[in-house]
C-alpha positions as a Python dict, from the first residue, in 0.01 Angstrom:
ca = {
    (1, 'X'): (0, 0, 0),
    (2, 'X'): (380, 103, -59),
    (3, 'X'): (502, 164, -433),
    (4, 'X'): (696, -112, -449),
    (5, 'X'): (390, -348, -441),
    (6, 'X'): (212, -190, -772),
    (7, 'X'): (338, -419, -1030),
    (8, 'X'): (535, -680, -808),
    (9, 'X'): (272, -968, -993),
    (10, 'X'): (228, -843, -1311),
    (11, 'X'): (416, -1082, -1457),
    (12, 'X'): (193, -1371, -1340),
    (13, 'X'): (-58, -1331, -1621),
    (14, 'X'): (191, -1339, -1910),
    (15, 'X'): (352, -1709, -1803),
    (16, 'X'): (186, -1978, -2002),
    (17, 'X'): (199, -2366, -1936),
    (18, 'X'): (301, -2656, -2129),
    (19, 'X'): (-93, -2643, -2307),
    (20, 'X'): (-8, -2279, -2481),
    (21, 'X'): (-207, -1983, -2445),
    (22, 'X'): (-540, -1910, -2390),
    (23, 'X'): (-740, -1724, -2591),
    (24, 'X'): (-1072, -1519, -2359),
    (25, 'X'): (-1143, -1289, -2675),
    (26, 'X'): (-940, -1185, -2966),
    (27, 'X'): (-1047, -820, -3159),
    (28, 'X'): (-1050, -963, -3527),
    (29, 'X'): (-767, -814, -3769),
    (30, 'X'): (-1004, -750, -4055),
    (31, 'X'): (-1337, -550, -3873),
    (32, 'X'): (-1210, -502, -3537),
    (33, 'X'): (-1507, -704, -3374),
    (34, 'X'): (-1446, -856, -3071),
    (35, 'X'): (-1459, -1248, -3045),
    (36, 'X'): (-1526, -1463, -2733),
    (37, 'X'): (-1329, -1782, -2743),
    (38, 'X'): (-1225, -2069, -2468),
    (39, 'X'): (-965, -2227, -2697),
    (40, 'X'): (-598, -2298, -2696),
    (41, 'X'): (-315, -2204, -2910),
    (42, 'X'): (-80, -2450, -2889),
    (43, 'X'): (306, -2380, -2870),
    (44, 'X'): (436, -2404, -3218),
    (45, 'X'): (132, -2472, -3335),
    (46, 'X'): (-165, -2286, -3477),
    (47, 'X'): (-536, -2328, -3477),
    (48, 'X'): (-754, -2165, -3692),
    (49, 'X'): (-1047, -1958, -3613),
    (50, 'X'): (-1324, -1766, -3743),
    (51, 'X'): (-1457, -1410, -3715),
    (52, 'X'): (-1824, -1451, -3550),
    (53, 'X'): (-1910, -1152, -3727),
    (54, 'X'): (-1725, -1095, -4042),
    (55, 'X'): (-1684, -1446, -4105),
    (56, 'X'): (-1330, -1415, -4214),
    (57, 'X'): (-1060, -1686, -4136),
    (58, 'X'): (-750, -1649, -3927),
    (59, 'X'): (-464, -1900, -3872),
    (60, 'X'): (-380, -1820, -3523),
    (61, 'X'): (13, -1888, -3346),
    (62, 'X'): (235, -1782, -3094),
    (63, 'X'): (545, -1581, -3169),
    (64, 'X'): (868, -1656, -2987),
    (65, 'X'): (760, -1383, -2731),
    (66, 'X'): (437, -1541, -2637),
    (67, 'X'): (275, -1299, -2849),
    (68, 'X'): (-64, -1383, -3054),
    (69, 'X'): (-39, -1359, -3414),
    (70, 'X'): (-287, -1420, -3683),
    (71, 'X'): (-261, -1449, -4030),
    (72, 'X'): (-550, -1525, -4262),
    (73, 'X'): (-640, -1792, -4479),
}
């Protein structure tokens, strides 16, 4: 494997398509737990979620850089 190969598809994971980005765990803001989760956030959208084991309330988006931010409720 040459150098120029590490990092040549690193890139891939970061696209998203026109159904937003999903979520495969999230660390929760307020505890730090870690969350599984199958769902979607939706481009200029948000969904809201709950902490499975603080049981605190996020409003979850996207930022203009694909980013995931929560905010809670």
């Amino acid at each position: 494997m040459s150098s120029s190969d590490w990092g040549q598809h690193d890139d891939d994971d970061r696209q998203r398509g026109p159904a937003g980005k999903k979520l495969r765990d999230w660390d929760c803001p307020s505890c730090n737990a870690n969350n599984p989760s199958d769902e979607f956030v939706p481009e200029k959208k948000s969904l809201e979620l709950r902490c499975n084991y603080c049981g605190v309330e996020f409003r979850v988006s996207l930022s203009e850089e694909g980013r995931v931010k929560f905010k809670e409720i």
